[in-house]
C-alpha positions in Angstrom: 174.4 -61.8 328.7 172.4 -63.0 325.7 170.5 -60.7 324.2 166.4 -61.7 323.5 167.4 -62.1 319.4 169.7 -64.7 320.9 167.8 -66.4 322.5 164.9 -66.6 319.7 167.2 -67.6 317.2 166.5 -71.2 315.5 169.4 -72.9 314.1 169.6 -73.0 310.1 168.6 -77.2 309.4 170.8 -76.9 306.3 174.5 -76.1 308.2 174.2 -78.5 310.6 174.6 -77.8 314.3 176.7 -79.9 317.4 175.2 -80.2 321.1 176.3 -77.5 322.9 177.5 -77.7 326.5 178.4 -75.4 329.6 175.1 -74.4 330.8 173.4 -75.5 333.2 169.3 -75.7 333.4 167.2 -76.0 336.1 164.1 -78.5 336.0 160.8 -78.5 338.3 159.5 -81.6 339.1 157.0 -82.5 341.7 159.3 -84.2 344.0 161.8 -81.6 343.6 164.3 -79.6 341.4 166.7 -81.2 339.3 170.0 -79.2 337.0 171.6 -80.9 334.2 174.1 -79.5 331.8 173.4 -79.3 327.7 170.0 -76.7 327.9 169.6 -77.7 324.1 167.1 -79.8 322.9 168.8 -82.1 320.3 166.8 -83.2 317.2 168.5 -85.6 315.6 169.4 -85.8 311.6 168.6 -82.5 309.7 166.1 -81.3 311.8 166.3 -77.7 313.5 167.8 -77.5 317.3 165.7 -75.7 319.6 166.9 -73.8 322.7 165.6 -74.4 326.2 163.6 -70.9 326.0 161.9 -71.6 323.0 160.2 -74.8 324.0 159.2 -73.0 327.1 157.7 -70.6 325.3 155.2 -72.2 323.0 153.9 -74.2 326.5 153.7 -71.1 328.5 152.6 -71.5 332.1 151.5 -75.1 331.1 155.3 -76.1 331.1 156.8 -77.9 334.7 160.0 -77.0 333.5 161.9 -73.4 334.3 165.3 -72.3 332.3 168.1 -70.7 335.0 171.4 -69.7 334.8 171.7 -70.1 330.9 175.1 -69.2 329.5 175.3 -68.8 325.6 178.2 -70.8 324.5 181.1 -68.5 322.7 181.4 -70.7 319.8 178.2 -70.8 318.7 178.2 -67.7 316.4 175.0 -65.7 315.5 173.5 -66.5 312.0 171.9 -64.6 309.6 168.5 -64.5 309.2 168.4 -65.3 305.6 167.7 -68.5 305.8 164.1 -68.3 307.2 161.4 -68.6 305.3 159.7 -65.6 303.4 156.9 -63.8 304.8 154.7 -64.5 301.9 155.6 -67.8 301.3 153.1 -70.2 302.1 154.7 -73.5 301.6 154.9 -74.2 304.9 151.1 -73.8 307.2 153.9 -73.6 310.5 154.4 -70.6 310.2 152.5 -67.3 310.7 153.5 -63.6 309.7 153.0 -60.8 311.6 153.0 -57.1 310.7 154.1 -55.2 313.5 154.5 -51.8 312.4 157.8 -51.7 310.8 158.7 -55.2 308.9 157.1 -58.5 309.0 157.8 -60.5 311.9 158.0 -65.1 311.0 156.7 -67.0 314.5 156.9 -70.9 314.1 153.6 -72.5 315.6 155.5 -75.2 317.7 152.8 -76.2 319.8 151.0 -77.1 316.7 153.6 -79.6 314.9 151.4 -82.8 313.2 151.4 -85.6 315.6 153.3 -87.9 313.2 156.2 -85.6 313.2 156.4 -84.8 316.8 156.0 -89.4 317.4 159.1 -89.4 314.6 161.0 -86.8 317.1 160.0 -88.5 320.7 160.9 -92.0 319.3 164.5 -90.4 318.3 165.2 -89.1 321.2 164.2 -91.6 323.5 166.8 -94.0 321.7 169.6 -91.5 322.3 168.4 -90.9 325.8 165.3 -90.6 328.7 166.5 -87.4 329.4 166.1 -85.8 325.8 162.8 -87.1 326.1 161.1 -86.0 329.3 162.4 -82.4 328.6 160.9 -82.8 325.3 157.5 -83.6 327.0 158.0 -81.1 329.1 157.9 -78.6 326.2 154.2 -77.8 326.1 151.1 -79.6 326.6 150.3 -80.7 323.0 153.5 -82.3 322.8 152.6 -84.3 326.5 149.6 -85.4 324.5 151.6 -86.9 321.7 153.6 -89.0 323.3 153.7 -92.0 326.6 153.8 -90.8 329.9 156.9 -92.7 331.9 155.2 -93.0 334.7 151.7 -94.6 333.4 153.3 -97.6 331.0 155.2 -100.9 332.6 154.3 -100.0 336.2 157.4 -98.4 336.0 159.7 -101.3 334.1 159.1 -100.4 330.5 163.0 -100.9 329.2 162.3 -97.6 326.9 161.8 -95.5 329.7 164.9 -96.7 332.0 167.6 -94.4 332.5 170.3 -96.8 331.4 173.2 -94.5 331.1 172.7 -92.8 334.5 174.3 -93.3 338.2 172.8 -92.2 341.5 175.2 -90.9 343.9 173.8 -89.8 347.4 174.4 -86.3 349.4 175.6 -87.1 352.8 173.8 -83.8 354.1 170.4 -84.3 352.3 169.3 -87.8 353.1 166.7 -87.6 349.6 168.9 -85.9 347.4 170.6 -87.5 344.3 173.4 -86.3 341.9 172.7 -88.0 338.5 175.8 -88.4 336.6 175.2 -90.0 332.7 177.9 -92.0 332.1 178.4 -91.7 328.6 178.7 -88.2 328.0 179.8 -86.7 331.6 176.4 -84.7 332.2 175.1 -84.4 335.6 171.8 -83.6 337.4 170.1 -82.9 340.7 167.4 -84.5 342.1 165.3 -84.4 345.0 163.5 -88.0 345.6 161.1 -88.0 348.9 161.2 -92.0 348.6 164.6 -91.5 349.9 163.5 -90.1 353.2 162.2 -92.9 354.5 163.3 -96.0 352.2 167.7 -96.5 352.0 168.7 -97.5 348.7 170.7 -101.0 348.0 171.5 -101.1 345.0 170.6 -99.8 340.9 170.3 -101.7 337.7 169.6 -100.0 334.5 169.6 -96.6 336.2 166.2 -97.6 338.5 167.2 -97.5 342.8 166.2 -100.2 344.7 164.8 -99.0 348.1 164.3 -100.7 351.0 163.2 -100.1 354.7 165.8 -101.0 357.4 163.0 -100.8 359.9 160.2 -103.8 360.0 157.3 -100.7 359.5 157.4 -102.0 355.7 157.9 -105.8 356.0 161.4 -105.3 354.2 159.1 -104.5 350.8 161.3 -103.6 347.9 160.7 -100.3 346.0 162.0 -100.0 342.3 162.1 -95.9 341.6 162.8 -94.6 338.2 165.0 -91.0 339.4 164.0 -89.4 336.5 160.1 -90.2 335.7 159.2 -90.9 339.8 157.7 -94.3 338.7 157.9 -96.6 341.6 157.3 -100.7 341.1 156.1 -102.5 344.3 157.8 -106.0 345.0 156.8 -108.1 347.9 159.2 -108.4 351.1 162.6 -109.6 350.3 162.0 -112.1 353.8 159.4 -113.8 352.3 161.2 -116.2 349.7 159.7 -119.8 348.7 162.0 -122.7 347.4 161.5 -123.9 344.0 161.9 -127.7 345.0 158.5 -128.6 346.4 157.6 -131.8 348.8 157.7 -134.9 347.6 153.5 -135.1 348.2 152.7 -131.9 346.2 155.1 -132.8 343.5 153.7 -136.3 343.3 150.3 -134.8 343.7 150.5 -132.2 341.0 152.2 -134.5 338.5 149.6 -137.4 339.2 147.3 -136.2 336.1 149.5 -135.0 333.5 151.3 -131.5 333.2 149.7 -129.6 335.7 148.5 -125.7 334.7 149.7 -123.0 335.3 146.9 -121.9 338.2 148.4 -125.9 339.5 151.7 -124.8 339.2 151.3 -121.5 340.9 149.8 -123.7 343.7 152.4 -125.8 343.7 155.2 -123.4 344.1 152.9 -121.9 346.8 153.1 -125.2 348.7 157.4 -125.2 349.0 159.2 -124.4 352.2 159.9 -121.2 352.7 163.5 -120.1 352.7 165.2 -118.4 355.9 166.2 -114.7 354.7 167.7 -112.9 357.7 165.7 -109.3 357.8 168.5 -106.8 357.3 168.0 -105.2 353.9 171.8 -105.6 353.6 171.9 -108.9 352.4 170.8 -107.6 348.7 174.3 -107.5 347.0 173.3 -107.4 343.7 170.5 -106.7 341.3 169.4 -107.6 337.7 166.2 -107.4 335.4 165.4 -109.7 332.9 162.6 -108.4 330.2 161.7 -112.1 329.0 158.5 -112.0 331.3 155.6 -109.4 330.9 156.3 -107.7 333.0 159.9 -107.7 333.7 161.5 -109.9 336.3 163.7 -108.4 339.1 166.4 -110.8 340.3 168.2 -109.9 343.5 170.9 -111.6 345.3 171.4 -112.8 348.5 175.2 -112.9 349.8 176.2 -114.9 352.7 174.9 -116.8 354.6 172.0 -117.3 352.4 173.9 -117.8 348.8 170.6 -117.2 346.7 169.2 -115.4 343.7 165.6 -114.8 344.2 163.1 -113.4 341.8 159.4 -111.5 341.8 157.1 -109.6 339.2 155.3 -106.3 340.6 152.2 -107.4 342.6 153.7 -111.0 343.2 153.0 -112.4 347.1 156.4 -113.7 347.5 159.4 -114.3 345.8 160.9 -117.4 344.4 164.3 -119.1 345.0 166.3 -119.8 341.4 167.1 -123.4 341.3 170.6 -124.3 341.1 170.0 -125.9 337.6 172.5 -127.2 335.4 175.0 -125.9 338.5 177.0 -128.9 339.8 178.6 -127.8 343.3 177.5 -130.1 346.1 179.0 -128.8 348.8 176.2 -125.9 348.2 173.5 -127.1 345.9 172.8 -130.0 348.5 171.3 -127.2 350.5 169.6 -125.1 347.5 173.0 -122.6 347.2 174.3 -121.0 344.7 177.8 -120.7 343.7 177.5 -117.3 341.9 180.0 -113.9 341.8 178.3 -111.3 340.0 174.8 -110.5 338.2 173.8 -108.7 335.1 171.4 -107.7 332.8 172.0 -107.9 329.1 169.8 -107.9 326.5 166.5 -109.0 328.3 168.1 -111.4 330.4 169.7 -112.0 333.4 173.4 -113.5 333.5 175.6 -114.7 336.0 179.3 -115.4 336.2 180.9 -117.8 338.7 184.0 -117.2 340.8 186.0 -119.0 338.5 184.5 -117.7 335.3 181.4 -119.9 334.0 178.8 -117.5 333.0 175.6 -118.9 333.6 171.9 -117.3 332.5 168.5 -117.3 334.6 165.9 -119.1 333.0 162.5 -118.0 333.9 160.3 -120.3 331.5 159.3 -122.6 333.8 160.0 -122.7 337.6 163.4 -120.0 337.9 166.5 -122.2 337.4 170.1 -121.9 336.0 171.7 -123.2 332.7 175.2 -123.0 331.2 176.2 -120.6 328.8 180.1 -120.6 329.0 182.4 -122.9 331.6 185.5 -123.2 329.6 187.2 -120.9 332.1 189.6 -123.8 334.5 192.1 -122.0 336.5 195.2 -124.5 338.3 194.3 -125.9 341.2 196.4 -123.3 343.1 195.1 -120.3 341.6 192.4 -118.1 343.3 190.0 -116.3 340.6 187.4 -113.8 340.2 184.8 -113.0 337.6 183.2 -109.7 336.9 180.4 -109.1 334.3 179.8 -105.8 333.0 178.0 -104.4 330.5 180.4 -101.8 327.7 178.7 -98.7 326.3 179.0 -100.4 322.6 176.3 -103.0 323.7 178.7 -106.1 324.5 179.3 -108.0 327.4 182.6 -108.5 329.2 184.3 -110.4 331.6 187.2 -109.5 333.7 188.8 -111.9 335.7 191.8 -111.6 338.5 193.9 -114.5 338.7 196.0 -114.6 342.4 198.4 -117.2 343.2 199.2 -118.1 339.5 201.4 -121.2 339.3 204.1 -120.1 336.0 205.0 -123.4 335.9 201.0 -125.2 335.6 199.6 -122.2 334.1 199.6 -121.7 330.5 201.0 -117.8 330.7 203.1 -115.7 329.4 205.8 -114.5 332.4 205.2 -110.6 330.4 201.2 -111.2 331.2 202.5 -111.8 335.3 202.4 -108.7 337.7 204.1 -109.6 341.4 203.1 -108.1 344.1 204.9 -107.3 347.4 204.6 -110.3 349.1 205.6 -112.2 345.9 202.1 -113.2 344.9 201.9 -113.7 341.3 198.7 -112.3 339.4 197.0 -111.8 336.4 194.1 -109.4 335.1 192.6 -110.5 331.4 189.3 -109.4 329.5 187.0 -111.4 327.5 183.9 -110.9 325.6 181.0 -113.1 325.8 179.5 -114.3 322.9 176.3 -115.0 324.0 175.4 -116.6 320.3 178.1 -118.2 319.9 178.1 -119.6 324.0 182.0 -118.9 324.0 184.8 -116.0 325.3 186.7 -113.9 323.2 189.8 -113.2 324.8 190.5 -109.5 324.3 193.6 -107.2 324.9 192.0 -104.2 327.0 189.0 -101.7 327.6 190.2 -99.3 325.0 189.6 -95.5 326.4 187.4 -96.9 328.9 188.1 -97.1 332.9 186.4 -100.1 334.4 185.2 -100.6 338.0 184.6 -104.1 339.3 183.1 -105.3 342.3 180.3 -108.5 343.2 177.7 -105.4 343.9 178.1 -104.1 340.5 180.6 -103.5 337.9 180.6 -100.1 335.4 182.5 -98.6 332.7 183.2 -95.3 331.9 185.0 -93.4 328.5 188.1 -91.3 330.1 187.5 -89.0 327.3 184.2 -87.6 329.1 185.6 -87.9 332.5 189.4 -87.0 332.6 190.6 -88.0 335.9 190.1 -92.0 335.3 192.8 -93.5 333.8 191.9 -95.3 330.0 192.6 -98.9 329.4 192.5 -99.9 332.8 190.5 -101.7 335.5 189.9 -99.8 338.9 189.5 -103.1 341.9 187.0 -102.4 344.5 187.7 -101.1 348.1 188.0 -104.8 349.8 190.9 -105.6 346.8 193.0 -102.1 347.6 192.7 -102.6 350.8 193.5 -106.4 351.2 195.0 -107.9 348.1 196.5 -104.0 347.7 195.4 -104.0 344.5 195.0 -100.5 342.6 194.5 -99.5 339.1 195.7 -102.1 336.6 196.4 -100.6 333.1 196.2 -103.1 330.3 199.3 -101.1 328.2 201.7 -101.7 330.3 200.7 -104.3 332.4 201.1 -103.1 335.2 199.7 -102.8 338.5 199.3 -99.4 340.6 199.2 -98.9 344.5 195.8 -98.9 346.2 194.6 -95.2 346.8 195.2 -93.6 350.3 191.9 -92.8 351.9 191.6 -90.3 354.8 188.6 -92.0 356.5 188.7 -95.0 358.5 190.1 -98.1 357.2 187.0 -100.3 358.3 184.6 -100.1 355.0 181.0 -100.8 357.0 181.7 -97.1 358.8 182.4 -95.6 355.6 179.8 -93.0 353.8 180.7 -92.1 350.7 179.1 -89.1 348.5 178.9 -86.8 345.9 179.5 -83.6 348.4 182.9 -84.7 349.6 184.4 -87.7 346.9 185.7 -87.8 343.9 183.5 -90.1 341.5 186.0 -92.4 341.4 186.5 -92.7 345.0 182.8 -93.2 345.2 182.6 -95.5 342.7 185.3 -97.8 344.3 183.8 -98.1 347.6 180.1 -98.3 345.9 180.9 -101.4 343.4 181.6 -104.1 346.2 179.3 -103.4 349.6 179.7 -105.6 352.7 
């Protein structure tokens, strides 16, 4: 148990101190309670680190937040108290001596701090994490004052306050409940989100759900939540999409005097057919957000059999069809289709990889369309091939691609780059980066110490080092590739291609429920990346 002098004890700024971990602390919020690991409050550089119970004390009943179940960490030694400051010194106006009776006594006014040095700490930790900084607002109530609310800027979309490095994964016994795992360093968190209760979530993008109704009591409205700040962005019904190629009157119409405005344009787009969306909330296989608009754009897209990427702003009436663009595929853009695999967001913008391997990027200056980034990728003829973007944790983007049906003797590949599979099928997995500058791929020999899981609904990476049970160097396929193509883990070392995982509930994937109460996160994570 750790004693009170313990748990008052600042950390000397002149050793230097690590994060600890192995605690766990418990965090109030109005729509519920939520635990994450790491109670420290990390200030970056040479400043001091703070424990949980000191920031909760120099808020006092004004703090949201409550400390449970703290553990000191056995490594973390107890210093001297030489290092603090003298009683009589007064080169610091922070701190304020006490005489108590027997010895002088140093308290730190915390709550006090100037407001340039607490908007120096808030901006640091909000670039290593959302997390470090709500539970720094949530320190006392001077510090709220100091720095943005969340939930008050970017109706809920300001890219500072996203939690980028953090999953949802649902309960299957509490409807609203969420386990937030970071995916970077392996911590994890509860939450309790009353959205949840009524709304079913279809997919995430930069750590924000996207809710839904399956019932028509909504109109099929989209919901963007933020788990961790509660901010909620309202999108118009996903049924209600126009078409970005207007009649032949307006167009004529509009264009008759010049460049029309944008008030003309608006009115224009207005006028164009509306596309046929069927109403189950299902149909949303994949989500992106592109910051090049104020405010931010969110791109959604529509699987079969409507083969569309729509896009709305918060408060918009409808959303809008992406043009097919610089796309040439008749056999679907004759109809307004899209050829598209996978979405994501890099960097402000939305991108969008082919089966094949062209990477494409949603323009949004103008009426929504697509334009070419990278189509160098040109499999044989024979060869079946499919492209997943994701996004790495040292800010680049990837591709990985799985070639089936490679012809040795058309393709250009080595026979040691070939895995076979049972039914003498050969394949191929390979990496690239995109160089989004330089509009090319970098071919690329693995993932490193990373485990990557790929699938059209989203695809995620993860360091083995902070979760030990994935495998590094490797790519984990989705549930529909184990269970059709029998595809397992494929480790880029070796080259080699494991079995698909066994799974004890029902071979059909739509009557599958995976969770955080009875799966391992890998498990979950294979089912999750590819829905049907």
């Amino acid at each position: 148990m750790r004693t009170r002098s313990q748990s008052r004890r600042l950390a000397d700024p002149r050793a230097g101190s690590g994060l600890c971990a192995g605690s766990e602390v418990t965090v109030e919020r109005a729509s519920g309670s939520l635990s994450l690991a790491n109670p420290l409050l990390r200030l970056h550089g040479s400043e001091a680190i703070a424990t949980a119970n000191q920031l909760r004390r120099c808020g006092g009943r004004e703090s949201r937040w409550s400390e449970a179940k703290t553990r000191s960490p056995k490594w973390c030694a107890r210093r001297p108290r030489s290092f603090l400051p003298s009683p009589f010194s007064s080169s610091s106006r922070l701190i304020h001596t006490v005489r108590d009776g027997v010895g002088w006594a140093c308290r730190r006014d915390w709550a006090n701090l100037p407001s340039e040095l607490l908007e120096d700490i808030a901006g640091r930790l909000l670039n290593d994490d959302i997390w470090e900084y709500l539970r720094f607002r949530s320190a006392c109530k001077p510090w709220r004052k100091c720095t943005d609310d969340p939930r008050l800027l970017g109706g809920g979309l300001d890219p500072r306050f996203r939690p980028h490095n953090w999953i949802a994964v649902p309960h299957c016994a509490f409807p609203s409940r969420r386990r937030l795992i970071n995916i970077r360093t392996g911590a994890r968190a509860e939450v309790n989100l009353p959205e949840l209760s009524t709304l079913s979530c279809f997919g995430i993008v930069d750590g924000l759900l996207v809710l839904c109704a399956h019932n028509q009591a909504t109109g099929g409205a989209v919901r963007l939540l933020n788990p961790l700040t509660g901010a909620l962005a309202h999108f118009p019904a996903f049924t209600d999409v126009r078409d970005t190629r207007p009649t032949t009157a307006a167009t004529l119409n509009a264009f008759s005097k010049g460049l029309p405005t944008r008030e003309e344009m608006r009115a224009l787009i207005m006028s164009t057919p509306k596309v046929e969306v069927p109403s189950d909330p299902s149909a949303i296989n994949g989500v992106a957000i592109d910051d090049s608009t104020s405010p931010a754009t969110l791109v959604l897209a529509l699987r079969h059999p409507v083969h569309r990427i729509i896009c709305a702003k918060p408060g918009d009436q409808h959303w809008v069809a992406v043009h097919f663009g610089e796309q040439d595929e008749p056999e679907y853009n004759n109809d307004g289709k899209i050829v598209f695999h996978t979405l994501l967001s890099f960097r402000g913008h939305c991108y969008v990889a082919t089966h094949r391997g062209d990477v494409m990027r949603v323009d949004l200056q103008g009426p929504p369309r697509l334009v070419y980034l990278s189509r160098e990728m040109v499999p044989s003829s024979g060869s079946s091939s499919y492209a997943y973007l994701v996004r790495s944790q040292d800010h680049r983007m990837l591709m990985v691609r799985y070639l089936s049906h490679v012809d040795l003797a058309e393709d250009s590949y080595q026979r040691s780059e070939i895995f076979t599979l049972k039914d003498g099928v050969h394949c191929r997995v390979e990496v690239f980066e995109v160089d989004v500058v330089g509009r090319r791929l970098i071919p690329l020999n693995g993932v490193g110490k990373y485990a990557v899981f790929v699938g059209r609904t989203y695809s995620i990476m993860l360091p083995s080092d902070k979760f030990p049970k994935l495998a590094p160097d490797a790519v984990y396929f989705n549930f529909f590739r184990q269970q059709w193509n029998h595809l397992g883990i494929y480790h880029f070392k070796d080259r080699r291609i494991s079995p698909p995982r066994e799974f004890t509930q029902d071979a059909y994937y739509w009557s599958l429920s995976p969770c955080a109460c009875h799966w391992e996160l890998a498990d979950y994570l294979i089912h999750d990346t590819e829905r049907w």
